[in-house]
C-alpha positions as CSV (number, residue, x, y, z in Angstrom):
1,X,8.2,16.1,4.1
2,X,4.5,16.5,3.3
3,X,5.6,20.8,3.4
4,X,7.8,20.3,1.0
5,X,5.5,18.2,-1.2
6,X,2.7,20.9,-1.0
7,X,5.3,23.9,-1.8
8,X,6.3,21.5,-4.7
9,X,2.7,21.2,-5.7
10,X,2.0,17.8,-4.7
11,X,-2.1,16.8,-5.4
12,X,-1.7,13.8,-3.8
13,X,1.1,12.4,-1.9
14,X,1.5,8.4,-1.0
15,X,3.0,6.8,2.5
16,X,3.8,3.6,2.9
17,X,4.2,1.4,5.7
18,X,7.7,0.0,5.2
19,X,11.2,1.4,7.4
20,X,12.1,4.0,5.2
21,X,15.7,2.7,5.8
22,X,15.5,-0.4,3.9
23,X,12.6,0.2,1.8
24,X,12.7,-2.1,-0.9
25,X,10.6,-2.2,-4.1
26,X,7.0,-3.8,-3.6
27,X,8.1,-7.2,-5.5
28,X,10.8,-8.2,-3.5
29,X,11.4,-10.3,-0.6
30,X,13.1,-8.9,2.7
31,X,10.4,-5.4,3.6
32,X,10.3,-4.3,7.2
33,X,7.3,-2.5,8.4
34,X,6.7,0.1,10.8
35,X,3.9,-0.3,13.8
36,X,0.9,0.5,12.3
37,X,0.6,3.1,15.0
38,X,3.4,5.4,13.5
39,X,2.5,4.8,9.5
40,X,-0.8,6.1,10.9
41,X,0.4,9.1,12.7
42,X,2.4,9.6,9.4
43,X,-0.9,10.3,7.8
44,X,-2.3,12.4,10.4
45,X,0.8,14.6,10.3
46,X,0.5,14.9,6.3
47,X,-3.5,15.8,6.8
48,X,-2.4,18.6,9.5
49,X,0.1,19.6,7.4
50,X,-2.4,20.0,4.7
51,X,-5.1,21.6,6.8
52,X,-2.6,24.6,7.7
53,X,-1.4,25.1,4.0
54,X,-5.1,25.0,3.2
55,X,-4.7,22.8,0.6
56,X,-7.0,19.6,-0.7
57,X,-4.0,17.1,-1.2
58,X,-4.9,13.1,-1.8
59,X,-3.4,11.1,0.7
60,X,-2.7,7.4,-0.4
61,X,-2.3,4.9,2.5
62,X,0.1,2.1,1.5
63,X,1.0,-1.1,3.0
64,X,3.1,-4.1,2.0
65,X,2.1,-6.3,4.7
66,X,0.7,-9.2,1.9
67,X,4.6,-10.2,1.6
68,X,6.4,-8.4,4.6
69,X,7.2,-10.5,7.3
70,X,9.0,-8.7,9.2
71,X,8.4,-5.6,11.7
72,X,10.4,-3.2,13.9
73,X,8.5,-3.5,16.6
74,X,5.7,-5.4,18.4
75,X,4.6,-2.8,20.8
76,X,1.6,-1.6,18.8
77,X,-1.8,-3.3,19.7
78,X,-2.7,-3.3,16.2
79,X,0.2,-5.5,14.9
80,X,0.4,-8.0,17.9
81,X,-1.9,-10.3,16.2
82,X,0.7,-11.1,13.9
83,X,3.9,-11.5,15.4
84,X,5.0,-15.1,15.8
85,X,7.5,-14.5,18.8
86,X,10.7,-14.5,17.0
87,X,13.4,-12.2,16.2
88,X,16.1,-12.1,13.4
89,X,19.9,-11.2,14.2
90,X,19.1,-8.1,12.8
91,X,16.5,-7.4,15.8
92,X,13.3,-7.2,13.7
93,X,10.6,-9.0,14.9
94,X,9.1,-12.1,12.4
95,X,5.4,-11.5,11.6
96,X,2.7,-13.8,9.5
97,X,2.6,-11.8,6.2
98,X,-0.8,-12.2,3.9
99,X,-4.4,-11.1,3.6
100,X,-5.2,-10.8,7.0
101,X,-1.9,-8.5,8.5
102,X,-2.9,-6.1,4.9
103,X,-6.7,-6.2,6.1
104,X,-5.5,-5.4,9.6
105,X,-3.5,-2.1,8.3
106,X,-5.8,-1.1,6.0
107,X,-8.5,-0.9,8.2
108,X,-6.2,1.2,10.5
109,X,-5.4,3.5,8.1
110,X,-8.5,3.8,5.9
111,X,-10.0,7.0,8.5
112,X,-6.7,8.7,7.8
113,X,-6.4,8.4,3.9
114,X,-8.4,9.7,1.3
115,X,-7.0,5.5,-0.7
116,X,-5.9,3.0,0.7
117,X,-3.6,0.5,-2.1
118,X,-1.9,-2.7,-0.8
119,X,0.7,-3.5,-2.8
120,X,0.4,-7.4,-4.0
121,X,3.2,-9.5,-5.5
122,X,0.9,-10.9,-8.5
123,X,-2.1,-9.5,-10.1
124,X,-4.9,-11.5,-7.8
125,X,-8.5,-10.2,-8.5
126,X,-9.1,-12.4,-5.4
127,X,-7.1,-11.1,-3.0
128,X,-8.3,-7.6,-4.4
129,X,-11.9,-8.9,-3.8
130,X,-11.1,-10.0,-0.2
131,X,-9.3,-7.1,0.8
132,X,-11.7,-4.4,-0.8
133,X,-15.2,-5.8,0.6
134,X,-12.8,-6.2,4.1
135,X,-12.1,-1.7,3.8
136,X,-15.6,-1.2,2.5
137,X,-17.2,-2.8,4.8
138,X,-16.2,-0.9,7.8
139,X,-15.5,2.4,5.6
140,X,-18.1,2.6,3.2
141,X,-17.1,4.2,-0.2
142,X,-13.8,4.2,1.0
143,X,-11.9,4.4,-2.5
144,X,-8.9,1.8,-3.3
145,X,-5.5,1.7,-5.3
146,X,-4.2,-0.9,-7.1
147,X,-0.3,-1.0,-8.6
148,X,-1.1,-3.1,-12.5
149,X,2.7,-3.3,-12.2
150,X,4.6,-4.0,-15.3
151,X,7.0,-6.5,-12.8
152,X,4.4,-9.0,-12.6
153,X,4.0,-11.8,-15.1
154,X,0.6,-11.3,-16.2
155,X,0.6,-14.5,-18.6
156,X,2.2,-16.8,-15.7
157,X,-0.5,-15.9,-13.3
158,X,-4.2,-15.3,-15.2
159,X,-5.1,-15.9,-19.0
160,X,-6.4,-13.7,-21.5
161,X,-10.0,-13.5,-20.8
162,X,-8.8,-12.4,-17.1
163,X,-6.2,-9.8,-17.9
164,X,-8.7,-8.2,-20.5
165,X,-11.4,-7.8,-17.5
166,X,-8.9,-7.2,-14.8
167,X,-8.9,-4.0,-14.6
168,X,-12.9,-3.3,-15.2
169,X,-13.4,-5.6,-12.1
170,X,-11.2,-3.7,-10.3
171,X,-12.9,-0.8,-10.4
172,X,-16.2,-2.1,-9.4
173,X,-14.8,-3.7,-6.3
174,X,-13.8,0.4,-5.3
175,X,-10.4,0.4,-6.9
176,X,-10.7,3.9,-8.8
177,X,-6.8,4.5,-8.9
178,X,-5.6,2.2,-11.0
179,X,-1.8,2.7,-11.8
180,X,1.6,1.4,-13.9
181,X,3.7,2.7,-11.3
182,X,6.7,2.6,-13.8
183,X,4.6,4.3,-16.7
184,X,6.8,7.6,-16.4
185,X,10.3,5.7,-16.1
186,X,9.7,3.0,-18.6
187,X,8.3,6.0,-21.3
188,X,11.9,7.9,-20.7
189,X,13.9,5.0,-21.7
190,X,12.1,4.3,-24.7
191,X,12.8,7.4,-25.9
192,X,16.2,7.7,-24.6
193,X,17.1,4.6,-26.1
Protein backbone atom coordinates (compact mmCIF):
# COMPACT_ATOMS: atom_id res chain seq x y z
CA UNK A 1 0.00 0.00 0.00
CA UNK A 2 2.49 2.63 1.25
CA UNK A 3 4.39 1.75 -2.71
CA UNK A 4 1.51 2.57 -4.24
CA UNK A 5 1.01 5.73 -2.29
CA UNK A 6 4.63 6.94 -2.93
CA UNK A 7 4.33 6.04 -6.87
CA UNK A 8 1.01 8.02 -6.55
CA UNK A 9 2.89 10.86 -4.94
CA UNK A 10 1.72 10.63 -1.49
CA UNK A 11 3.60 13.46 1.00
CA UNK A 12 2.25 12.10 3.76
CA UNK A 13 0.15 9.03 4.23
CA UNK A 14 -2.19 8.31 7.52
CA UNK A 15 -2.74 4.67 9.29
CA UNK A 16 -5.07 4.09 11.61
CA UNK A 17 -5.53 1.57 14.21
CA UNK A 18 -9.03 0.24 13.42
CA UNK A 19 -9.64 -3.60 11.43
CA UNK A 20 -9.62 -2.44 8.17
CA UNK A 21 -12.58 -4.80 7.62
CA UNK A 22 -15.06 -2.91 9.51
CA UNK A 23 -13.58 0.39 9.71
CA UNK A 24 -16.14 2.75 10.50
CA UNK A 25 -16.06 6.53 10.41
CA UNK A 26 -14.40 8.15 13.61
CA UNK A 27 -17.88 9.41 15.03
CA UNK A 28 -19.62 6.34 15.28
CA UNK A 29 -20.11 3.64 17.70
CA UNK A 30 -19.04 -0.11 16.98
CA UNK A 31 -14.76 0.45 15.81
CA UNK A 32 -12.57 -2.65 16.36
CA UNK A 33 -8.93 -2.08 16.82
CA UNK A 34 -6.00 -3.91 15.92
CA UNK A 35 -3.12 -4.85 18.72
CA UNK A 36 -1.11 -2.08 18.96
CA UNK A 37 1.73 -4.32 18.04
CA UNK A 38 0.59 -4.67 14.30
CA UNK A 39 -0.81 -0.80 13.78
CA UNK A 40 2.86 -0.29 14.86
CA UNK A 41 4.53 -2.64 12.51
CA UNK A 42 2.12 -0.98 9.93
CA UNK A 43 4.16 2.11 10.42
CA UNK A 44 7.50 0.58 10.42
CA UNK A 45 6.69 -1.09 7.08
CA UNK A 46 5.43 2.35 5.49
CA UNK A 47 8.89 4.11 6.98
CA UNK A 48 10.93 1.09 5.23
CA UNK A 49 9.02 1.42 2.39
CA UNK A 50 9.89 5.00 2.31
CA UNK A 51 13.50 4.62 3.16
CA UNK A 52 14.04 2.30 -0.09
CA UNK A 53 11.92 4.75 -2.48
CA UNK A 54 14.12 7.48 -0.86
CA UNK A 55 11.48 9.46 -0.30
CA UNK A 56 10.61 12.07 2.87
CA UNK A 57 6.86 11.02 3.20
CA UNK A 58 4.76 12.18 6.59
CA UNK A 59 3.50 9.33 8.42
CA UNK A 60 0.41 10.18 10.56
CA UNK A 61 -0.27 7.65 13.38
CA UNK A 62 -3.97 7.34 14.17
CA UNK A 63 -5.97 5.76 16.71
CA UNK A 64 -9.61 5.59 17.79
CA UNK A 65 -9.16 4.00 20.97
CA UNK A 66 -11.13 7.33 22.91
CA UNK A 67 -14.54 5.49 21.73
CA UNK A 68 -13.47 1.89 20.55
CA UNK A 69 -14.15 -0.72 22.79
CA UNK A 70 -13.58 -3.37 21.17
CA UNK A 71 -10.27 -5.26 19.93
CA UNK A 72 -9.28 -8.37 17.82
CA UNK A 73 -7.06 -9.55 20.01
CA UNK A 74 -5.58 -9.42 23.60
CA UNK A 75 -2.32 -11.05 22.91
CA UNK A 76 -0.24 -7.79 22.68
CA UNK A 77 1.39 -6.62 26.03
CA UNK A 78 0.57 -3.21 25.20
CA UNK A 79 -3.29 -3.57 25.01
CA UNK A 80 -3.73 -6.06 28.04
CA UNK A 81 -4.20 -3.23 30.39
CA UNK A 82 -7.46 -2.64 28.84
CA UNK A 83 -9.19 -5.63 28.17
CA UNK A 84 -11.97 -6.36 30.64
CA UNK A 85 -12.18 -10.28 30.09
CA UNK A 86 -15.13 -10.45 27.87
CA UNK A 87 -15.89 -11.39 24.39
CA UNK A 88 -18.77 -10.52 22.04
CA UNK A 89 -20.52 -13.32 19.70
CA UNK A 90 -18.65 -11.91 17.11
CA UNK A 91 -15.26 -12.99 18.94
CA UNK A 92 -13.78 -9.56 19.55
CA UNK A 93 -12.57 -8.97 22.78
CA UNK A 94 -14.32 -5.91 25.02
CA UNK A 95 -11.82 -3.23 26.10
CA UNK A 96 -12.22 0.11 28.39
CA UNK A 97 -12.25 2.79 25.70
CA UNK A 98 -11.08 6.58 26.81
CA UNK A 99 -8.08 8.78 27.59
CA UNK A 100 -6.03 6.33 28.96
CA UNK A 101 -6.20 3.16 26.10
CA UNK A 102 -5.55 6.56 23.26
CA UNK A 103 -2.51 7.68 25.71
CA UNK A 104 -1.45 3.98 25.76
CA UNK A 105 -1.33 3.86 21.70
CA UNK A 106 -0.10 6.93 21.16
CA UNK A 107 2.81 6.48 23.11
CA UNK A 108 3.36 3.20 21.22
CA UNK A 109 3.23 4.70 18.10
CA UNK A 110 4.72 8.18 18.61
CA UNK A 111 8.70 6.61 17.73
CA UNK A 112 7.16 5.35 14.53
CA UNK A 113 5.30 8.49 13.16
CA UNK A 114 6.31 11.69 12.14
CA UNK A 115 2.03 12.81 14.06
CA UNK A 116 0.42 11.18 16.03
CA UNK A 117 -3.87 12.46 15.86
CA UNK A 118 -6.43 10.58 18.08
CA UNK A 119 -9.52 10.94 16.69
CA UNK A 120 -12.11 12.28 19.49
CA UNK A 121 -15.98 12.14 19.23
CA UNK A 122 -16.49 16.04 20.38
CA UNK A 123 -14.19 18.93 20.16
CA UNK A 124 -12.57 18.60 23.86
CA UNK A 125 -9.56 21.07 24.44
CA UNK A 126 -9.24 18.86 27.52
CA UNK A 127 -8.86 15.75 26.42
CA UNK A 128 -6.50 17.33 23.77
CA UNK A 129 -4.58 18.94 26.77
CA UNK A 130 -4.34 15.56 28.56
CA UNK A 131 -3.36 13.54 25.72
CA UNK A 132 -0.78 16.02 24.21
CA UNK A 133 1.36 16.78 27.44
CA UNK A 134 0.87 12.61 27.96
CA UNK A 135 3.03 12.22 23.92
CA UNK A 136 5.16 15.18 24.67
CA UNK A 137 6.19 14.16 27.65
CA UNK A 138 7.91 11.05 26.77
CA UNK A 139 8.53 12.29 22.98
CA UNK A 140 9.44 15.75 23.20
CA UNK A 141 8.44 17.98 20.18
CA UNK A 142 6.59 15.18 18.98
CA UNK A 143 3.98 17.07 16.62
CA UNK A 144 0.11 16.26 16.95
CA UNK A 145 -3.09 16.08 14.64
CA UNK A 146 -6.35 16.98 15.45
CA UNK A 147 -9.65 16.20 13.12
CA UNK A 148 -11.96 20.07 13.70
CA UNK A 149 -14.56 17.75 12.12
CA UNK A 150 -17.53 19.36 10.61
CA UNK A 151 -19.66 16.08 12.33
CA UNK A 152 -19.30 17.44 15.65
CA UNK A 153 -21.78 19.86 17.15
CA UNK A 154 -19.59 22.67 17.97
CA UNK A 155 -22.46 24.88 19.68
CA UNK A 156 -23.81 21.66 21.83
CA UNK A 157 -20.42 21.09 23.24
CA UNK A 158 -18.27 24.66 23.88
CA UNK A 159 -19.58 28.35 23.36
CA UNK A 160 -18.34 31.01 21.40
CA UNK A 161 -15.52 32.33 23.23
CA UNK A 162 -14.09 28.55 23.11
CA UNK A 163 -14.69 27.73 19.51
CA UNK A 164 -13.05 31.11 18.47
CA UNK A 165 -9.74 30.02 20.63
CA UNK A 166 -10.02 26.39 19.91
CA UNK A 167 -7.94 26.05 17.40
CA UNK A 168 -5.02 28.67 18.60
CA UNK A 169 -4.90 26.48 21.78
CA UNK A 170 -4.48 23.69 19.85
CA UNK A 171 -1.62 24.51 18.42
CA UNK A 172 0.26 25.57 21.40
CA UNK A 173 -0.41 22.29 23.10
CA UNK A 174 1.78 20.68 19.71
CA UNK A 175 -1.20 20.19 17.48
CA UNK A 176 0.37 21.70 14.17
CA UNK A 177 -1.99 19.59 11.74
CA UNK A 178 -5.05 20.91 12.24
CA UNK A 179 -7.71 19.42 9.69
CA UNK A 180 -11.62 19.47 8.32
CA UNK A 181 -11.23 16.02 7.16
CA UNK A 182 -14.40 16.56 4.92
CA UNK A 183 -13.11 19.99 3.52
CA UNK A 184 -12.48 18.39 -0.10
CA UNK A 185 -15.89 16.40 -0.15
CA UNK A 186 -18.15 18.96 1.36
CA UNK A 187 -16.37 21.80 -1.34
CA UNK A 188 -17.52 19.22 -4.42
CA UNK A 189 -21.01 19.13 -3.45
CA UNK A 190 -21.40 22.64 -3.05
CA UNK A 191 -20.50 23.14 -6.32
CA UNK A 192 -22.15 20.13 -7.70
CA UNK A 193 -25.27 21.07 -6.25
Amino acid sequence: LMKRMIRAGAAGVHFEDQLASVKKCGHMGGKVLVPSQEAVQKLIAARLAADVYGVPTVLLARTDAEAADLLTSDCDENDKPFCTGERTVEGFYKTKKGLDQAISRGLAYAPYADMVWCETGTPDLNFAKKFAEAIQAKNPGKMLAYNCSPSFNWKKNLDDATIAKFQRELGAMGYKYQFITLAGIHNMWYHMF
